[in-house]
C-alpha positions in Angstrom: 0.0 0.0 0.0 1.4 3.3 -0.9 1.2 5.5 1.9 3.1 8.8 0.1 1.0 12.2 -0.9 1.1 13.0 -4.8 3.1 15.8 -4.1 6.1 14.5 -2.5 6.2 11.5 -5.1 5.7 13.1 -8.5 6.7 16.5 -7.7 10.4 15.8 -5.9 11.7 19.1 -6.3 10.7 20.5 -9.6 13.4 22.7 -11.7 15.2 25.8 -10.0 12.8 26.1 -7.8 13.0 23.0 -6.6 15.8 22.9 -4.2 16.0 27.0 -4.0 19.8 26.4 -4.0 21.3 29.3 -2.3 23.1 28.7 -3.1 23.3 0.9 14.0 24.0 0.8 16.1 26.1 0.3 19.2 23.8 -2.4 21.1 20.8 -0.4 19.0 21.0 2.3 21.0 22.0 0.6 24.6 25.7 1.1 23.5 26.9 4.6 25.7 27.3 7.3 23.5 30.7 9.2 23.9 30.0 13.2 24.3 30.6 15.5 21.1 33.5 18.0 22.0 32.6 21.5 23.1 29.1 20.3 24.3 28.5 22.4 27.2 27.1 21.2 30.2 26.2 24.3 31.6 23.2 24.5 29.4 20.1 24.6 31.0 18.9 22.0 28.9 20.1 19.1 30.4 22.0 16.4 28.3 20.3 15.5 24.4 21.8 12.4 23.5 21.8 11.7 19.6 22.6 8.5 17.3 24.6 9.7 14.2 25.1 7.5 11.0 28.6 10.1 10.6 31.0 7.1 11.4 33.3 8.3 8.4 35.8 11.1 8.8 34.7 14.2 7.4 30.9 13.9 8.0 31.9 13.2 11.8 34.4 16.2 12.0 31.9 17.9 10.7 29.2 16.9 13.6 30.9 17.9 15.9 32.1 21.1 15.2 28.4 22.0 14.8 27.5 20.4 17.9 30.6 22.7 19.6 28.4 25.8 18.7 25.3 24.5 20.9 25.5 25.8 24.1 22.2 24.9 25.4 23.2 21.8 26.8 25.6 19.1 27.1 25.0 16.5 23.9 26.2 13.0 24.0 27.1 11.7 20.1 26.6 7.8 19.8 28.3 7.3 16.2 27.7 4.3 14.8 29.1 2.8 10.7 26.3 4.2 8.6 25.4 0.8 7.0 24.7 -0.5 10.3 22.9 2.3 11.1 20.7 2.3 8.5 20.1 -1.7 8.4 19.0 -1.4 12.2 17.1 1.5 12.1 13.5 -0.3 13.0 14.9 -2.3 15.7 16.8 0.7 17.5 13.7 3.1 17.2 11.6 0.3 19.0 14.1 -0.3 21.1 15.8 2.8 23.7 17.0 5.1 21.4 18.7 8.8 21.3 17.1 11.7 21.9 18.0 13.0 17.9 18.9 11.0 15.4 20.4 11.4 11.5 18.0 10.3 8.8 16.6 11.4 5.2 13.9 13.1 3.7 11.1 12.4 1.9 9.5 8.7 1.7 11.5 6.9 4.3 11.0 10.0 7.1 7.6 9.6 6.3 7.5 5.6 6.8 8.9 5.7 10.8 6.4 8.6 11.2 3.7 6.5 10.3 4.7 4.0 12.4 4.9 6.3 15.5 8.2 6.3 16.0 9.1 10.1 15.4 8.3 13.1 17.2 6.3 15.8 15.1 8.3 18.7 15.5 5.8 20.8 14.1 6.3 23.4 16.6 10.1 23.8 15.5 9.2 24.0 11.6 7.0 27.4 12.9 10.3 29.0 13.9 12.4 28.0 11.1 10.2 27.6 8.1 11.1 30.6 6.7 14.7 30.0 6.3 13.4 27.2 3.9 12.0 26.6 0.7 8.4 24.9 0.5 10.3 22.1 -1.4 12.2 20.9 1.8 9.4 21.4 3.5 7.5 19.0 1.5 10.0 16.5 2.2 10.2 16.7 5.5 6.4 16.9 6.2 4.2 12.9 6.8 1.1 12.0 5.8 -0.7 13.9 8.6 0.3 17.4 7.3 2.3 17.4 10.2 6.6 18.0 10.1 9.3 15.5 11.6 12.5 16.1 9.9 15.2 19.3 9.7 17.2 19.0 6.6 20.7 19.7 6.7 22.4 19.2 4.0 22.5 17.2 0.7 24.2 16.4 -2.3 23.8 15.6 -6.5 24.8 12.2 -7.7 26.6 12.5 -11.0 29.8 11.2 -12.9 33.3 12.0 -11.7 36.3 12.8 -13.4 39.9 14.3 -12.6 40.5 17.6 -14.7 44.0 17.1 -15.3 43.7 13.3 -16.4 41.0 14.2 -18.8 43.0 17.1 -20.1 45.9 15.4 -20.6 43.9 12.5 -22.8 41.9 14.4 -24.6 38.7 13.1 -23.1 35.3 14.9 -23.4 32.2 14.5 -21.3 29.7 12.5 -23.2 26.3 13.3 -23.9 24.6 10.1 -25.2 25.2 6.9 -23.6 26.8 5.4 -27.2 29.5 8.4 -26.2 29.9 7.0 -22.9 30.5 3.5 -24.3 33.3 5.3 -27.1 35.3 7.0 -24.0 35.0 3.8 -21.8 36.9 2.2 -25.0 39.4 4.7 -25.3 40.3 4.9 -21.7 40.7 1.1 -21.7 43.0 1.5 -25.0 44.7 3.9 -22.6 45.8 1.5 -19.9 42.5 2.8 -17.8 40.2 1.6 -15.5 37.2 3.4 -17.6 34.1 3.6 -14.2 35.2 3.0 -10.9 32.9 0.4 -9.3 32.3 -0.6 -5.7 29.0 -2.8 -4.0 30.6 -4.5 -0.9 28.3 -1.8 1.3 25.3 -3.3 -0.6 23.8 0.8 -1.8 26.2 2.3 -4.0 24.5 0.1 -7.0 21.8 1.5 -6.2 22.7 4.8 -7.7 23.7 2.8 -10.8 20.4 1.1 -11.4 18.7 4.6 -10.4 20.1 6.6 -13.0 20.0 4.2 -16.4 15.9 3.4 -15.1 15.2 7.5 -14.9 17.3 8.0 -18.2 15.7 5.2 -19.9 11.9 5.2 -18.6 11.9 8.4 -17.4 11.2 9.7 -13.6 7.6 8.7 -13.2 7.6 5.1 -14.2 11.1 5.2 -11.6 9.0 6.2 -8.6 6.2 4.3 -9.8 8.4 0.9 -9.8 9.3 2.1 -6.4 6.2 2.2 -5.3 5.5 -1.5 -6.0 3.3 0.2 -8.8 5.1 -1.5 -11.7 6.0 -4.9 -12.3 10.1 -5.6 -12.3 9.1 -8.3 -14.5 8.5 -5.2 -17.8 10.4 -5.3 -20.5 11.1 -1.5 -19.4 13.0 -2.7 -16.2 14.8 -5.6 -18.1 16.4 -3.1 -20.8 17.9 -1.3 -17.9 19.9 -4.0 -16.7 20.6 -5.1 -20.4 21.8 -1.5 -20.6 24.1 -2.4 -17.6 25.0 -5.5 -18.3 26.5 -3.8 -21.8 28.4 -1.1 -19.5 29.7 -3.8 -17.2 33.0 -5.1 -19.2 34.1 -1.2 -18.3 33.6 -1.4 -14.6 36.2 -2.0 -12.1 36.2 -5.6 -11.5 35.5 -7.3 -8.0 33.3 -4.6 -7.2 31.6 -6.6 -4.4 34.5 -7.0 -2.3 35.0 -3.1 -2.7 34.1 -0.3 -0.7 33.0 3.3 -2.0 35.8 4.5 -0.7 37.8 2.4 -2.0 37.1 3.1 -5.3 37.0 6.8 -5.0 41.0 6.6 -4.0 41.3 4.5 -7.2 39.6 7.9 -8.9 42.2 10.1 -6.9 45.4 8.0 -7.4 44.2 7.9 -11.3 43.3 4.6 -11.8 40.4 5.2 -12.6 38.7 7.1 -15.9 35.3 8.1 -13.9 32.9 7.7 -11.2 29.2 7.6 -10.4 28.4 8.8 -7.2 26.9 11.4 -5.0 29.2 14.4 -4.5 30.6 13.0 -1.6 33.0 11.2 -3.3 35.3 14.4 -2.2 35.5 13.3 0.8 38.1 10.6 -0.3 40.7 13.3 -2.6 43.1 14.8 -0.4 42.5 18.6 0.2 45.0 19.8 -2.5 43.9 17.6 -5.5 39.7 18.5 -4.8 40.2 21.5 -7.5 41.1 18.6 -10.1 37.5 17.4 -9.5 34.8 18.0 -12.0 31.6 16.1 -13.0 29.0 15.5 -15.9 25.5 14.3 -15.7 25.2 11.0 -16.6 24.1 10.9 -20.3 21.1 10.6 -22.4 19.8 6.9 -23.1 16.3 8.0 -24.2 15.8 10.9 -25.8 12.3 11.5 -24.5 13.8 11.6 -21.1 16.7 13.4 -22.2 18.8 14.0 -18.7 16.2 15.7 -16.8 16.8 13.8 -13.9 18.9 13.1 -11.2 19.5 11.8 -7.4 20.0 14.2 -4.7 19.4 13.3 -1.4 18.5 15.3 1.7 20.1 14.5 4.9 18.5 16.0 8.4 17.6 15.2 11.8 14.6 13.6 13.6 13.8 13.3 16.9 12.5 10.1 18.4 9.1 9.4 20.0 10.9 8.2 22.9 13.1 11.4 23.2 13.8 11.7 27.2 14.5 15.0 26.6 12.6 16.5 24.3 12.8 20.3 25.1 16.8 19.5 24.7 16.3 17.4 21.3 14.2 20.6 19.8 16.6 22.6 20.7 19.5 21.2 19.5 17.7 20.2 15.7 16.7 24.1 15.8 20.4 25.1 16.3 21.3 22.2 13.3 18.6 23.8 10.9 20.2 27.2 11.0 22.5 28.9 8.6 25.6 29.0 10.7 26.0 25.5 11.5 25.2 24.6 7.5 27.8 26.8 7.1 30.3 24.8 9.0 29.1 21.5 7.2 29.4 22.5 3.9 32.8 24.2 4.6 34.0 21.1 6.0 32.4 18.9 4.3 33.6 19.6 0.4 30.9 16.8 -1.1 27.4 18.6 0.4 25.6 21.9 -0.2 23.0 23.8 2.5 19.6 23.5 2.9 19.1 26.5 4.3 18.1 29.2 1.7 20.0 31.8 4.5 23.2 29.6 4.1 26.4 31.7 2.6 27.4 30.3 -0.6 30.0 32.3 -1.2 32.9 30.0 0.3 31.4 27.2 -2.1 34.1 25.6 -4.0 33.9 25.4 -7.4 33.0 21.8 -7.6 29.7 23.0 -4.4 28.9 25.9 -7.1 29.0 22.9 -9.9 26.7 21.0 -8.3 23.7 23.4 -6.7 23.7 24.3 -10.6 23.2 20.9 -11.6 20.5 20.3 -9.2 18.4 23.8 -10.0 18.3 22.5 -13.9 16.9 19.1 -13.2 13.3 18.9 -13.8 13.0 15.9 -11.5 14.7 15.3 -8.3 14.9 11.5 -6.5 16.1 10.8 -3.0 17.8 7.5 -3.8 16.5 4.1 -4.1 17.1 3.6 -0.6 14.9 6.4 0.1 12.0 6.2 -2.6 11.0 2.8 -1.6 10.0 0.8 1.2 12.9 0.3 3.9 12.6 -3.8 4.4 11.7 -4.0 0.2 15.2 -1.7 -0.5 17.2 -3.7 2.6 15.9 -7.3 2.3 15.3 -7.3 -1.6 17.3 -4.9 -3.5 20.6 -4.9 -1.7 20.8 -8.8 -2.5 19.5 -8.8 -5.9 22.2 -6.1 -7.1 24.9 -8.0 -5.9 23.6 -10.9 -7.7 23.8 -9.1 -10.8 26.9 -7.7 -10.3 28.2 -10.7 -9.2 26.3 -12.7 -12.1 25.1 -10.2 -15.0 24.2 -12.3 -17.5 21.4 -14.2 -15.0 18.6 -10.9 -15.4 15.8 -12.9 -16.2 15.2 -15.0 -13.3 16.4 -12.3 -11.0 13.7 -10.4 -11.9 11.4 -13.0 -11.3 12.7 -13.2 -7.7 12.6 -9.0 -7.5 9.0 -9.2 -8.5 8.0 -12.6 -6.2 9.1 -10.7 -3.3 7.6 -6.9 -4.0 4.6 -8.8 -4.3 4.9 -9.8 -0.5 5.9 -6.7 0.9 4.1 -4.1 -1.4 0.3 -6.1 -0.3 
């Protein structure tokens, strides 16, 4: 059963307006969470404990320098490796958990609000909603009408490249997917690793399948297929994956015993021709070489879809409906939803851009600039296959069935089958 209002499923951020660019758990939450530096406990707020999902380097740093600024109260960081994180969710929500915890926009806010499990925060979105498009509003409104999530920041998926490696070829960004196929030849021919590839964390294929199903059947029938709406079983969703499996001879190979990060060092140490993944690939090129990183959109399959759309995925807050301190949690998501402390993330952080139309985009590097252009010309804006669907149907279904293809691409047919055996369960 879909549960998701038209307007936060067909209308995911439409064009400029869109975005209004200004620019788990240790013991599931019985694990004691280690206090963020500069946490004051002076603060007549008491102690706001949060569970973060910003185990790697730079997102943590990142945390915590924001939390330094809060001086309403002493707040306790549990960080935990954000695939555990995210494949325990449900169990640590129903289980004793933090007063704040990370999440995403849009569909998969809305599903633990459903369930009861997040505080509306209403009451906070009154004070703050102005600093904010209606567009993040949207995505961080449920069902009811009624707001439980602070976005923070977020970030374009699109197809990395170094400058100078690309200069010094002769390479062009392609605008047709037979382009694409032409440079992956050429950078083989050229001792290359054409697409850095990695799946051991289960998500980043994710992207993968995302962006050839929007470019070749366009945004609609995507959401639609995650919705349970359409059958996995189309002819639409196995030309994807033929698509994919034609692409797959230029991907790095062993992918499933690689992590993302792994194969964005493989992009920095050029080894690699090219990447597809979210902006925060970054995060991975040391501070000196990030001006040597550009991007392109991933190309046109289908001219009736042209490239039009993209993932770009909201990160944010929530606070839990078995906050203990709830005064302190509000608090402390309304100090993480202003302008300053986006300011901090996205100036530590080189792979995200603010929410907050009130941010200051003027430090943006070229590569931030790069990408809140990209995401004001898309006409439709995804969270993420991880985001757009169901939790259990994207955990217990999809993270499996990718690996099996990348593991074994020419086996599509029966795969499918299996996709479309188990939607049917979960989608009744």
């Amino acid at each position: 059963m879909d549960h998701r209002p038209p307007l936060t499923r067909r209308s995911l951020f439409l064009g400029a307006a869109a975005f209004g660019v200004p620019a788990i758990l240790a013991g599931c939450g019985s694990g004691s969470p280690s206090p963020a530096p500069g946490g004051s406990s002076s603060g007549g707020l008491g102690t706001i404990t949060l569970g973060s999902n910003a185990s790697d380097e730079v997102p943590k740093k990142s945390l915590e320098a924001q939390i330094k600024a809060f001086t309403q109260g002493a707040v306790k960081v549990n960080t935990v490796d954000h695939n555990t994180f995210q494949e325990n969710i449900n169990r640590y929500l129903r289980g004793t958990p933090d007063d704040v915890f990370t999440w995403f926009a849009g569909y998969r806010m809305q599903f633990f609000a459903e369930q009861g499990l997040a505080l509306d925060i209403s009451d906070v979105w009154r004070d703050i909603g102005g600093d904010f498009t209606q567009a993040f509003k949207d995505q961080s409104t449920g069902v009811d009408g009624k707001q439980y999530f602070v976005p923070s920041t977020y970030y374009p998926w699109a197809v990395f490249y170094r400058k100078s490696v690309w200069e010094e070829k002769g390479y062009q960004p392609p605008r047709t997917l037979d382009e694409l196929t032409a440079l992956a030849g050429k950078m083989k021919a050229d001792g290359l690793i054409p697409i850095a590839f990695a799946d051991k964390d289960g998500w980043p294929a994710m992207g993968t399948f995302d962006i050839l199903n929007m470019r070749t059947n366009g945004y609609d029938f995507h959401i639609q297929l995650m919705q349970g709406k359409q059958s996995w079983t189309d002819p639409k969703v196995r030309q994807v994956f033929d698509t994919w499996r034609g692409l797959m001879e230029y991907h790095q190979p062993a992918a499933l015993g690689r992590t993302w990060q792994e194969a964005a060092q493989s992009l920095a140490q050029k080894k690699t021709g090219m990447y597809l993944l979210g902006m925060f690939v970054a995060q991975q090129f040391p501070e000196a070489d990030r001006d040597d990183l550009d991007f392109f959109t991933f190309p046109e399959i289908n001219p009736a879809y042209g490239t039009d759309s993209i993932d770009a995925p909201i990160d944010g807050y929530m606070v839990s409906a078995k906050a203990k301190n709830v005064d302190g949690a509000k608090a402390l998501i309304k100090q993480l939803a202003q302008a300053s402390s986006q300011n901090i993330a996205t100036g530590l952080d080189p792979g995200t851009l603010a929410s907050n139309s009130k941010a200051d985009t003027s430090g943006y590097s070229a590569l931030q600039k790069r990408g809140a252009e990209l995401v004001s010309q898309a006409k439709h804006i995804a969270q993420f296959l991880d985001r757009d669907t169901r939790p259990d149907f994207a955990s217990t279904v999809m993270i499996p069935s990718l690996q099996s293809f990348v593991g074994k691409p020419d086996e599509i047919d029966p795969l499918l089958a299996s996709i479309e055996k188990q939607k049917a369960t979960i989608f009744r």
